[in-house]
N, C-alpha and C positions, 0 to 999 in steps of 0.2 A: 504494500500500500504506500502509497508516493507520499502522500499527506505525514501517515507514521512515520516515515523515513526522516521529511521533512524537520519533523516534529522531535525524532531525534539526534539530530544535527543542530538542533536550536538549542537545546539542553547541553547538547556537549560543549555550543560556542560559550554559554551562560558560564560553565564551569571552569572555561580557557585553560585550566591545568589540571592534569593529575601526575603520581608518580609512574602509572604503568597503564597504558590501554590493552585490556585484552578481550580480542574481538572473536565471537561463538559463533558459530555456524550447527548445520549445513555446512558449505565447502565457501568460504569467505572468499579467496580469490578468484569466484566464477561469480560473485555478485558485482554489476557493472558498477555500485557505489563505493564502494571499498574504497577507491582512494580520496571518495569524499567524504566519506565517513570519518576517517585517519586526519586528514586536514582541517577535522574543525575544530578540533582541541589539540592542544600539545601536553607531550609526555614524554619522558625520560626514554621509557620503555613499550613497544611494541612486542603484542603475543599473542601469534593466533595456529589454530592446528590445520591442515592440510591433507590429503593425501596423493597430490600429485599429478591425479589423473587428468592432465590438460591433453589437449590434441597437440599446442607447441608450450612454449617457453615465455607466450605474452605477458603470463597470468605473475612468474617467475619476474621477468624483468620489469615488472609493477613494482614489485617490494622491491627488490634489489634498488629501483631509484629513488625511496624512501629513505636508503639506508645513513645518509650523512644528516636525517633532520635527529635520526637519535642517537642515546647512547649505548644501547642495545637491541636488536630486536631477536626475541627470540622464537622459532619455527619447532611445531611439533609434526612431524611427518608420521601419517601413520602406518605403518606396512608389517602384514601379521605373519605372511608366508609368502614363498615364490610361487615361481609359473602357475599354472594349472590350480594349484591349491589355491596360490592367492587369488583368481581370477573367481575362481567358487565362492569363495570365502567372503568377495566383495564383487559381487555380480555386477557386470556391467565395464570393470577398469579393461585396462589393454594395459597388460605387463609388461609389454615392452616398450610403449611409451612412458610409462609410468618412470622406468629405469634410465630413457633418455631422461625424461626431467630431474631424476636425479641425482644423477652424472652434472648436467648443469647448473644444478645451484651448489651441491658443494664445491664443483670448483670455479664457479664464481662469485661465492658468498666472500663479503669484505670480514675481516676479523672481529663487529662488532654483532655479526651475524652468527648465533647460536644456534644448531641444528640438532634436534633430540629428534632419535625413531621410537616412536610407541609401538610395542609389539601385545596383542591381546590371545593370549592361550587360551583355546578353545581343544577342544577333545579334536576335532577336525586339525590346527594348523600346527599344533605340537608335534602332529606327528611330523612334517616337515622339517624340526625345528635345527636339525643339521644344516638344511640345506641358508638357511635363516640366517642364521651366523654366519656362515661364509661369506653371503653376501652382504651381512653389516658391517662383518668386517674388511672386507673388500673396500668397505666406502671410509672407515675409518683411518685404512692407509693411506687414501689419496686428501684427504680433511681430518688429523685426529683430533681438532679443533668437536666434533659428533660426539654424542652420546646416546645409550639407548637405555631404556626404559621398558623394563617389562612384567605385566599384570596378569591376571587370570580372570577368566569369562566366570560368573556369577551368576547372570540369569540373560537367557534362560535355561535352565536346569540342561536341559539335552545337549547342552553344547559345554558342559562343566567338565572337570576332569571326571565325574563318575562315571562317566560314558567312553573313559578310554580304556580299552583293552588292557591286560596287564602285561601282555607279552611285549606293547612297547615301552614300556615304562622305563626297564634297566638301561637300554641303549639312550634314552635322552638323559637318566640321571647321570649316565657315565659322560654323556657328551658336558651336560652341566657342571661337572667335578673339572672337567681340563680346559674350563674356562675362568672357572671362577678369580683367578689371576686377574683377570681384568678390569681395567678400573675406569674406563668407560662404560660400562654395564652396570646396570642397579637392576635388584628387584629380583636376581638367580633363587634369593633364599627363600625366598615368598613360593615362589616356581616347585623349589624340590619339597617345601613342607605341603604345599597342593598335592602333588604327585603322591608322598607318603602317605597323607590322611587322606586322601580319596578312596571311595569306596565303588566297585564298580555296580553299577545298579543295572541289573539287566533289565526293567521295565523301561528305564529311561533311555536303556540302549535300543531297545525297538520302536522307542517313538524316536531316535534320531533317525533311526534308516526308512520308517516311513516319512520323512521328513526327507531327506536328504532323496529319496528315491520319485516323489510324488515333483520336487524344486527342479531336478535333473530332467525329469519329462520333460516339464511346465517350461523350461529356458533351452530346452534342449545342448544341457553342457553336461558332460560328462564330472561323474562323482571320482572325486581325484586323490581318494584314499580304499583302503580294501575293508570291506565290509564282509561280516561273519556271515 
């Protein structure tokens, strides 16, 4: 609504400072206000979350000429798994543009541009969660200015860890053990005490597969993990 919009650009100019703007979405730089939004107040700090999926680099070189009005801005990128999983997992991206985009903001992000990947464990993207690492940390060799951040799926219940098989279980704790070293990474220990205390609940695992199997018709994508 234009008027609301309006309406809150008026508000921001009344208030002309805060310490830190941070702006919620939906996917903020696909809103063509964005950069009027940001310009009607000033702030120290810019922070908003993302996940990338533009068709180029417009949406990217918005912020990027923001970057000298602050003195931070910081970017939450969200990306839960690779190829095929992640594209399941968030119906609709194209993974490989996804990865051009961001190939190009870390390496054209200025130093006072912070870039954290939020990664959300779901029974489904965990099990990738090899392939996940590799490529966070692919991105943290070329930027290790990154950091990643990682939570666990809550609700709804079928996509918790009780719905993961127990046979994969020991291979991501081991993968998790030979990273823990790292200190771009928060949030492992949260991960392996999920893993531990989860319980597998077979009721909840057949509403995932009728879930997952009724989704796969309906979008005609292929289910990009192995079902019992």
């Amino acid at each position: 609504n234009t008027n609301n919009l309006q309406d809150t650009i008026d508000w921001l100019g009344e208030l002309k400072t805060v310490e830190k703007l941070n702006i919620l979405g939906g996917e903020p730089l696909q809103n063509k206000n964005f950069t009027s939004v940001v310009n009607s107040i000033t702030s120290d700090e810019l922070g908003f979350a993302t996940n990338l999926s533009f068709k180029n680099t417009k949406a990217i070189d918005k912020v990027l000429s923001l970057a000298d009005r602050y003195k931070k801005i910081g970017i939450v990128v969200s990306i839960d798994s690779t190829e095929k999983n992640a594209e399941f997992s968030r119906y609709g991206m194209d993974y490989a543009q996804m990865l051009l985009n961001i190939q190009y903001l870390i390496t054209h992000a200025p130093d006072n541009v912070a870039i954290r990947f939020n990664s959300v464990m779901t029974s489904i993207t965990i099990r990738d969660f090899d392939n996940t690492v590799t490529l966070i940390d692919s991105f943290y060799q070329q930027n290790p200015n990154i950091t990643w951040e990682l939570t666990c799926c809550r609700d709804p219940k079928i996509m918790t860890l009780n719905t993961l098989p127990e046979q994969f279980k020991p291979k991501i704790l081991e993968k998790i053990h030979s990273i823990q070293d790292r200190k771009y990474i928060s949030g492992l220990d949260m991960i392996v005490g999920a893993i531990k205390t989860s319980k597998f609940n077979k009721t909840l695992y057949g509403q995932l597969k009728h879930f997952l199997q009724e989704f796969s018709q309906r979008k005609n994508i292929k289910i990009p993990v192995e079902l019992e």
